[in-house]
C-alpha atoms as one frame of an Amber mdcrd trajectory, in Angstrom:
protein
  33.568  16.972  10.244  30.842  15.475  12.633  28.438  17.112  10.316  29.612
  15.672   7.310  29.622  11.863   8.316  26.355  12.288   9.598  24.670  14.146
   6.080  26.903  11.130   4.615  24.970   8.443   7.048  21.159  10.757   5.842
  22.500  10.032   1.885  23.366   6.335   2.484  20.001   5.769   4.389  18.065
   7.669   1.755  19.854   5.181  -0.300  18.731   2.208   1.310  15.353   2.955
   1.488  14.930   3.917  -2.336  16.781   0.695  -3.579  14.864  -1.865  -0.773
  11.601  -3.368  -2.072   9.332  -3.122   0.929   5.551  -5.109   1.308   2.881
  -3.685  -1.307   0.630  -1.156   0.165  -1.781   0.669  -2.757  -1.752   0.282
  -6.719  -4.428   2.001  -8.273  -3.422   1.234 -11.634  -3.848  -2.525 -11.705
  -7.126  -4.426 -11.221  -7.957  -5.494  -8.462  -6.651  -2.239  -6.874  -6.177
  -2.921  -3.500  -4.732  -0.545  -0.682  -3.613  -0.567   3.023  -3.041   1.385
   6.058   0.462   1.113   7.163   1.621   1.700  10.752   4.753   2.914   9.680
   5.637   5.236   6.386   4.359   4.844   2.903   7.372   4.843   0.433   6.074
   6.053  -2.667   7.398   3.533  -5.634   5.550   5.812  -8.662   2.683   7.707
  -9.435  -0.247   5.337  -7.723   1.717   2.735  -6.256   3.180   2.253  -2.606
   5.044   0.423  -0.395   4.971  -0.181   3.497   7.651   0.593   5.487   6.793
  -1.184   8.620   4.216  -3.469   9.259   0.575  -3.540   7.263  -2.170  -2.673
   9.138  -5.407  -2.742   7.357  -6.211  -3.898   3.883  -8.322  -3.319   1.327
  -9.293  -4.409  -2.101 -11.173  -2.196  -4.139 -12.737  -4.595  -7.127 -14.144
  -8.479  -6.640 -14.487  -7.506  -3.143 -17.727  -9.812  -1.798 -18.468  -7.430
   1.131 -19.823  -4.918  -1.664 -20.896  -6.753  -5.028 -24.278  -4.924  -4.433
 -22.584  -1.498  -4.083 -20.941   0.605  -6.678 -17.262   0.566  -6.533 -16.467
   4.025  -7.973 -19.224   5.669  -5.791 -17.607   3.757  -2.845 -13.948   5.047
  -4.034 -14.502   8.457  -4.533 -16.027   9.122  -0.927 -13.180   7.497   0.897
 -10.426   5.472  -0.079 -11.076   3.086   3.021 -13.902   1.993   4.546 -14.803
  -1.031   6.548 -16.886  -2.712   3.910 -13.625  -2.432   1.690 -11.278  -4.482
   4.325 -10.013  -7.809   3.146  -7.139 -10.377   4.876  -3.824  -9.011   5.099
  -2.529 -12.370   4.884  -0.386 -12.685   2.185  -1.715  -9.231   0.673  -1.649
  -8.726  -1.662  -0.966 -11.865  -4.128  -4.185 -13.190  -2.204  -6.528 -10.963
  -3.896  -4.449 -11.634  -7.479  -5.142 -15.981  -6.417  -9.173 -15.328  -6.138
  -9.287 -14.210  -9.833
């Protein structure tokens, strides 16, 4: 019986979790594509975007980004999704990188 409440209580936080929007992480399908290192679990919303669950770490923005207008973006992309020259505010990430255009 124990059992059963507590696979009940798994289902119901499962639940929770899938329904709650949680702060934007990655979205590689929408310029500027932007992405972040999260210090708690990525919740995968669908195929190439992500949410944080916990609190935003790092952030990055992949296009428009003025630490590398003299670099090539998909050079920079395919060798690592995040590098230092990539890192942007995580204040109000990311609607601030969407305000710049």
């Amino acid at each position: 019986k124990n059992f059963l409440y507590f696979l009940l209580f798994l289902m119901f936080l499962q639940l929770l979790v899938a329904i709650i929007p949680f702060s934007n992480c990655d979205y590689y399908f929408k310029l500027p594509s932007y992405g972040c290192e999260c210090m708690g679990i990525k919740k995968q919303v669908f195929l190439g975007k992500s949410q944080c669950i916990g609190k935003i770490k790092k952030c990055y923005s992949y296009l428009d980004n003025p630490n590398v207008r003299n670099e090539n973006f998909w050079d920079l992309y395919r060798e690592d999704k995040y590098q230092k020259e990539l890192e942007v505010s995580c204040e109000n990430f990311p609607e601030n990188l969407f305000e710049k255009q």
